[in-house]
C-alpha positions in Angstrom: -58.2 14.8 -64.9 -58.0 17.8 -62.4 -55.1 18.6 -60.4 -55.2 21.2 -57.7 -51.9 23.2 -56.7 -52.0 25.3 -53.7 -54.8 23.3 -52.4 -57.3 26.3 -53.3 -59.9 23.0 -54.7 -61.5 20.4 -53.3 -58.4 17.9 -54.1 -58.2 14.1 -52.9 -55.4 15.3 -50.1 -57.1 17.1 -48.2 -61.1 17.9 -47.2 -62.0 21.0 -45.9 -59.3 23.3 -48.2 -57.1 23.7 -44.7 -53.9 24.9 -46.9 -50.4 23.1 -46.0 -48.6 24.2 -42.5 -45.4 25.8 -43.9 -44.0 25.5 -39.7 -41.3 23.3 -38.8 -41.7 20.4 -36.7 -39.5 21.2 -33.3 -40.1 18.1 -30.8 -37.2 15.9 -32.7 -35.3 18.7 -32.5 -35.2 19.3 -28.5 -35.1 15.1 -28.0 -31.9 15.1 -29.7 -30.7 18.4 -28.1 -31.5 16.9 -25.0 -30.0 13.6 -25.3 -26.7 14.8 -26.2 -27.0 17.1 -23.3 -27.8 14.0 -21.1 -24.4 12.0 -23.1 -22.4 15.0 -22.5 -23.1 15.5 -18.6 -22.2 11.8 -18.3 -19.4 11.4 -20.7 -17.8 14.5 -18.8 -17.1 13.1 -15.4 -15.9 10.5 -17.2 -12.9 12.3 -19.1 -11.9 14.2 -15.9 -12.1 11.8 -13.2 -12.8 8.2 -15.0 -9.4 7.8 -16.4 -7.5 4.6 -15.3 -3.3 5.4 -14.8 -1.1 2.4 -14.0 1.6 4.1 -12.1 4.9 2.8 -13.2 7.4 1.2 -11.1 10.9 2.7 -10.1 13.0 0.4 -12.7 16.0 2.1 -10.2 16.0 3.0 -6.6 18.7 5.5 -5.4 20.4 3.7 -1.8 20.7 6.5 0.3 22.8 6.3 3.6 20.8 8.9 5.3 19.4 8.1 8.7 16.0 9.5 8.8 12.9 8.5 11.0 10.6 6.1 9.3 6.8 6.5 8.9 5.4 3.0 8.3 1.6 2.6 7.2 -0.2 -1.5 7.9 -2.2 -2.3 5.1 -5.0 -2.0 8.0 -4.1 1.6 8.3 -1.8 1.2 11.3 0.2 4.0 11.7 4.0 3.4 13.2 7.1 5.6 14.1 9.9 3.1 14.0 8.7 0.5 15.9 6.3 1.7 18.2 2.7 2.9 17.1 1.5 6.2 17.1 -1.9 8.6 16.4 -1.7 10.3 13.2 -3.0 14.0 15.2 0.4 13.4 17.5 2.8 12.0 14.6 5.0 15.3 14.3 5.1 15.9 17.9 6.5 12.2 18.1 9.0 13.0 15.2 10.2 16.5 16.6 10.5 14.9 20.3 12.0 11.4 19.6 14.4 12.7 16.5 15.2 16.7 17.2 16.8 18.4 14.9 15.4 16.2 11.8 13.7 17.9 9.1 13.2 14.9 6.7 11.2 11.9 7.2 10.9 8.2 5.3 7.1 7.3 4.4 6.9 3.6 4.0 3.1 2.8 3.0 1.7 -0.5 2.3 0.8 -1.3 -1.6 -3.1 -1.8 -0.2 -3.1 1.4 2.3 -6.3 3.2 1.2 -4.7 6.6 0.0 -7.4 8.2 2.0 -4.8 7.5 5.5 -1.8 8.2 3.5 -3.1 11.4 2.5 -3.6 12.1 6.3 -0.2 11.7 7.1 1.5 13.4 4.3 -1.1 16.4 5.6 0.1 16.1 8.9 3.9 15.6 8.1 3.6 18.7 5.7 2.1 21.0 8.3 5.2 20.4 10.6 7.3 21.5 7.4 8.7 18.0 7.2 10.7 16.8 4.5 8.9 13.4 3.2 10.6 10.7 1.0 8.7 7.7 0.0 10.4 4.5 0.3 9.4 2.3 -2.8 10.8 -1.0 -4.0 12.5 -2.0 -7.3 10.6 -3.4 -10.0 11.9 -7.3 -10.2 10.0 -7.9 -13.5 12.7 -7.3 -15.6 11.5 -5.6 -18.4 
């Protein structure tokens, strides 16, 4: 019984006498690079956007006997200064006109306002240099 090392002979392996590839295979290698790359450019949205907070709620509110103009916000997006309704491009002329001499304003926003509109307002209340407090409510849960 023969045996052929090297695969110099005409072995069982292999016909011709082709001698062994000594090259290493590559294709697994880039499927795996590239699906980690493909987990990676999805799982990284997720860490910097995809992260659910539950904001808290004020356990105390401080009372406060300052008389400042109130900004309220409909869950609709309804805008209102006091009482009377009022365009969101025109809210700190309203303010400055209707209460001169203020520098500080309440925000009082719906729980289901889209934050897109309350972001509008706060933008327009800032660029008037307006103080702005948000009213909030106390949490009744108790805990």
């Amino acid at each position: 019984m023969a045996i052929s090392v090297g695969g110099g002979g005409r072995g069982r392996g292999r016909r011709g006498g082709a001698p062994p590839l000594a090259e290493i295979n590559v294709t697994p290698f880039v499927d795996v690079a590239l699906v980690l790359l493909i987990i990676f450019m999805i799982t990284a949205h997720v860490m910097e956007y995809g992260i659910e907070i539950n904001v808290p709620k004020t356990k105390t509110v401080e009372s406060t006997t300052k008389e400042l103009p109130i900004v309220s916000l409909s869950k609709t997006g309804d805008l209102y200064l006091g009482k009377e309704e009022v365009n969101v491009n025109k809210l700190a002329a309203e303010v400055r006109s209707r209460y001169p001499g203020q520098e500080s304003v309440f925000v009082r926003a719906d729980g289901l306002t889209k934050y897109e509109v309350l972001a509008q307002v706060l933008a327009a209340l800032g660029a008037a240099k307006l103080n702005v407090s948000l009213v909030t409510q106390p949490d009744s849960g108790g805990r």
